[in-house]
C-alpha positions as CSV (number, residue, x, y, z in Angstrom):
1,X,0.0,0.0,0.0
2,X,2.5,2.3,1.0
3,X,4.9,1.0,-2.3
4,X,1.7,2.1,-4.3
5,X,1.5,4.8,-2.6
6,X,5.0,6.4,-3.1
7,X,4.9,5.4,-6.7
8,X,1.9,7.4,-7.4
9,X,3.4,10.7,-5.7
10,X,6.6,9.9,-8.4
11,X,4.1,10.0,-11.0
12,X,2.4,12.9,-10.1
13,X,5.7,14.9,-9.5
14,X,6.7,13.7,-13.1
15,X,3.6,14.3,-14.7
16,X,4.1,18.3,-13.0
17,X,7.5,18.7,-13.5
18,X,7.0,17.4,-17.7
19,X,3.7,19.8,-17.8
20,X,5.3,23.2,-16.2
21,X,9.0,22.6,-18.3
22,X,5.9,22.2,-21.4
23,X,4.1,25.5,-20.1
24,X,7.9,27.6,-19.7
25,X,8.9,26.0,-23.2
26,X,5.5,26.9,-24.9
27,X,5.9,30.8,-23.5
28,X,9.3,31.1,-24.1
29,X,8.4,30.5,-28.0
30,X,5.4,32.9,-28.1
31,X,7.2,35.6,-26.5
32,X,10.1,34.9,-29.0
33,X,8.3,34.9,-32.0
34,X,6.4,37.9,-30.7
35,X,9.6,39.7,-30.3
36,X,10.7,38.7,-33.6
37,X,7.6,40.4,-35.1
38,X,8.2,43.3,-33.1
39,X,11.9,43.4,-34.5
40,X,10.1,44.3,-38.1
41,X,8.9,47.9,-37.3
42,X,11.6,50.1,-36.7
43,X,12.6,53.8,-37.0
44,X,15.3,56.0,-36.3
45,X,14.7,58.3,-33.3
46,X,18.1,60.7,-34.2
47,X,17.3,63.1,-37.1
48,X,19.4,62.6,-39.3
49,X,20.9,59.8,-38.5
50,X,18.5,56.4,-40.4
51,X,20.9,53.8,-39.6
52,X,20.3,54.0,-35.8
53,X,16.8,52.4,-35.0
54,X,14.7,51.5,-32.3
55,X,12.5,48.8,-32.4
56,X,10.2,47.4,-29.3
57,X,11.5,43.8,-29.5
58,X,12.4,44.0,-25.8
59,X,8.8,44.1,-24.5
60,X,8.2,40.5,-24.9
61,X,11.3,39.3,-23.7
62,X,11.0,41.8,-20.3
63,X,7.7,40.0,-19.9
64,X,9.7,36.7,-20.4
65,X,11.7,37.9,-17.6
66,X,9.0,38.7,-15.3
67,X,6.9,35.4,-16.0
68,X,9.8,33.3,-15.5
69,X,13.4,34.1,-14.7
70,X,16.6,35.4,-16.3
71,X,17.6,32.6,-18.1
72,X,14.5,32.2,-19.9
73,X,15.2,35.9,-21.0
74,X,18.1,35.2,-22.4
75,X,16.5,32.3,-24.5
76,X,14.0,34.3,-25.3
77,X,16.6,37.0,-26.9
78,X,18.8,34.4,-28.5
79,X,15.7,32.9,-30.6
80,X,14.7,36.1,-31.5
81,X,17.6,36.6,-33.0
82,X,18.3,33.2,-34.8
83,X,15.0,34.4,-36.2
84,X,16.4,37.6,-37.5
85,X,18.8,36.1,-38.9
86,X,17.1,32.9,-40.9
87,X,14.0,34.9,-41.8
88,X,15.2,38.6,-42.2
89,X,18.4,38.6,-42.7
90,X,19.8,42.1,-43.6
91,X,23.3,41.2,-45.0
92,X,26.4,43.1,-43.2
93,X,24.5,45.4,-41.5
94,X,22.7,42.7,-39.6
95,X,25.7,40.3,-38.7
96,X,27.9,43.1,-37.4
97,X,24.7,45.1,-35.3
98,X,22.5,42.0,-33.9
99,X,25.3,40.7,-31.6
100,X,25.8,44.5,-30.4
101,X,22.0,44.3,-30.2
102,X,21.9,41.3,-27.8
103,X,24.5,42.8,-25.6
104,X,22.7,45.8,-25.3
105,X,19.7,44.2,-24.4
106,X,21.1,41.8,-22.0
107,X,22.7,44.3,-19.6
108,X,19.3,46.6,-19.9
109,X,17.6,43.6,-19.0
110,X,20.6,42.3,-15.8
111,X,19.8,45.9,-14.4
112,X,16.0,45.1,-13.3
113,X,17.1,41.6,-11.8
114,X,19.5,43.1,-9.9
115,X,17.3,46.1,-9.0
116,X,13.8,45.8,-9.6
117,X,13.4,43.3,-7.1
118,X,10.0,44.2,-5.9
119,X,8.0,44.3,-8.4
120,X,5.7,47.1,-6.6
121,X,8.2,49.6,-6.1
122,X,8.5,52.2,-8.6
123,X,11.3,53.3,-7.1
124,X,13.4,50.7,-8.0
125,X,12.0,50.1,-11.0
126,X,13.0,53.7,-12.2
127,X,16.4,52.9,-10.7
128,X,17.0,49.5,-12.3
129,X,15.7,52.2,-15.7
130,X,18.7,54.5,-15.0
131,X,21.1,52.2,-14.7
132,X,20.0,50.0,-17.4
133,X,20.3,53.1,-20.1
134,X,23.5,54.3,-18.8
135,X,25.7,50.7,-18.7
136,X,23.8,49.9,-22.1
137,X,25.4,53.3,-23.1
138,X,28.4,52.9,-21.9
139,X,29.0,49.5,-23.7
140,X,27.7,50.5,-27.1
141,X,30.5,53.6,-27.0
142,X,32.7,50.9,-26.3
143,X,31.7,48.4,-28.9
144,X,30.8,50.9,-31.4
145,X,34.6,51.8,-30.9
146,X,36.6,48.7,-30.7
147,X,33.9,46.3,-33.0
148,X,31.2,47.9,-35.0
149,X,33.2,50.7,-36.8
150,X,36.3,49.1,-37.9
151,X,34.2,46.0,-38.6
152,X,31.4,48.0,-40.5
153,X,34.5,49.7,-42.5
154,X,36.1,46.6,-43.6
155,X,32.9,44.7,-44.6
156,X,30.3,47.3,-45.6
157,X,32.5,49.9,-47.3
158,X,31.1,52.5,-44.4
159,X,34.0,53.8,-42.6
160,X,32.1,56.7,-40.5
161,X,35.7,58.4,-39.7
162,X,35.9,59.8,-43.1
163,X,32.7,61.0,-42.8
164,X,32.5,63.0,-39.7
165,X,35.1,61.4,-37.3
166,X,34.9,58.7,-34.7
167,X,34.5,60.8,-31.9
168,X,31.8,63.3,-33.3
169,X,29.9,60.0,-34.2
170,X,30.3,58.7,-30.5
171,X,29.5,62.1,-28.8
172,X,26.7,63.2,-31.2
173,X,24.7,60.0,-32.2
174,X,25.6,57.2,-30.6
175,X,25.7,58.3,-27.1
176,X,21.8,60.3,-27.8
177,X,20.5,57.0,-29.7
178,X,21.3,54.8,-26.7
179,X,20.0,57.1,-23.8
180,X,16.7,58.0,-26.0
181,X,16.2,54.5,-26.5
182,X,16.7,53.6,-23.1
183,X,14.2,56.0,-21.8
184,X,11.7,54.4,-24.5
185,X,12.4,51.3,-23.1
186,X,11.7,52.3,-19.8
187,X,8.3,54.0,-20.3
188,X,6.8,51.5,-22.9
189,X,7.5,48.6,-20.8
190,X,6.0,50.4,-17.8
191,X,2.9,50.6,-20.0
192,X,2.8,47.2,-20.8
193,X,3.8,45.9,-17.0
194,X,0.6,48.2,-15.7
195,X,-1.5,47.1,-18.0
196,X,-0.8,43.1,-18.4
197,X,0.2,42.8,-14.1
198,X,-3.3,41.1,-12.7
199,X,-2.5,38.4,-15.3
200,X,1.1,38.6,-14.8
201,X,0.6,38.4,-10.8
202,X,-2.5,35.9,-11.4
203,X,-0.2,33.0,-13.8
204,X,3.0,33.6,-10.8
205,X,0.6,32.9,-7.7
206,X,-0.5,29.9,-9.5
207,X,2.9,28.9,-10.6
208,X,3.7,29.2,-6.7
């Protein structure tokens, strides 16, 4: 009796454990393809300056973070762009910017773990915003510097140093794009988060 007993809790563990890695697996490709789709629209945000462009394919994946955890972010991100890259490939211009892309991403999104802890605090989640934009920032000066533009003049014939000059580029678009886009981030995800959080709160009470 007992034997039957423990075998059937074994089961029923199994049967949850296989039916929630289903449920994470089946949200972790919606949210990607939904961020895929979101990758499509995009715009530039500097005047002037079309090659810089934002596009909202964070949202899902910032959901992805809050329904499940980090990791499942980062999966999240990384299918998106496998999908970019299969279905809407944009030559040079996409091999050299979508691995900047998913770095810039990636720390935007670290900063809210680390910060935006409680989810009720707006506090924090302005914080975790800040800090987010300026490390994002910071890491595209650096990456534009030592990776995209030598990389972009050697393989695209678009050497922006003979243009207007390295640091001009850096100081006057590069360094705006990144904090505007951060702040775009920021707001439209708060949008989202206020109006998707009784579901969001209602699927991680019953996950718990």
């Amino acid at each position: 009796m007992l034997h039957s007993l423990g075998l059937l809790s074994i089961c029923k563990n199994w049967r949850n454990f296989f039916m929630k890695k289903t449920q994470t697996m089946t949200i972790i490709a919606i949210l990607s393809a939904l961020s895929f789709v979101l990758m499509i629209p995009n715009f530039p945000i500097i005047p002037g300056v079309d090659f810089l462009k934002l596009d909202f394919s964070i949202l899902p994946i910032l959901l992805g973070l809050i329904l499940l955890d980090l990791k499942s972010a980062y999966v999240i991100l990384f299918l998106r762009s496998l999908l970019k890259l299969l279905l809407d490939n944009g030559g040079p211009g996409s091999m050299v910017g979508l691995p900047m892309n998913m770095v810039a991403f990636g720390i935007f999104i670290l900063s809210f773990v680390l910060i935006w802890k409680d989810r009720d605090s707006k506090v924090k989640y302005v914080l975790a915003s800040i800090v987010g934009t300026l490390a994002m920032t910071v890491t595209m000066v650096f990456l534009n510097y030592v990776y995209a533009i030598p990389l972009y003049a050697k393989f695209a014939n678009f050497d922006i140093s003979k243009f207007i000059g390295v640091g001009k580029y850096l100081m006057s678009m590069v360094i705006p794009f990144n904090l505007l886009e951060g702040v775009i981030f920021a707001v439209s995800f708060a949008v989202v988060y206020a109006a998707t959080q009784p579901i969001l709160k209602n699927y991680i009470s019953n996950e718990n």
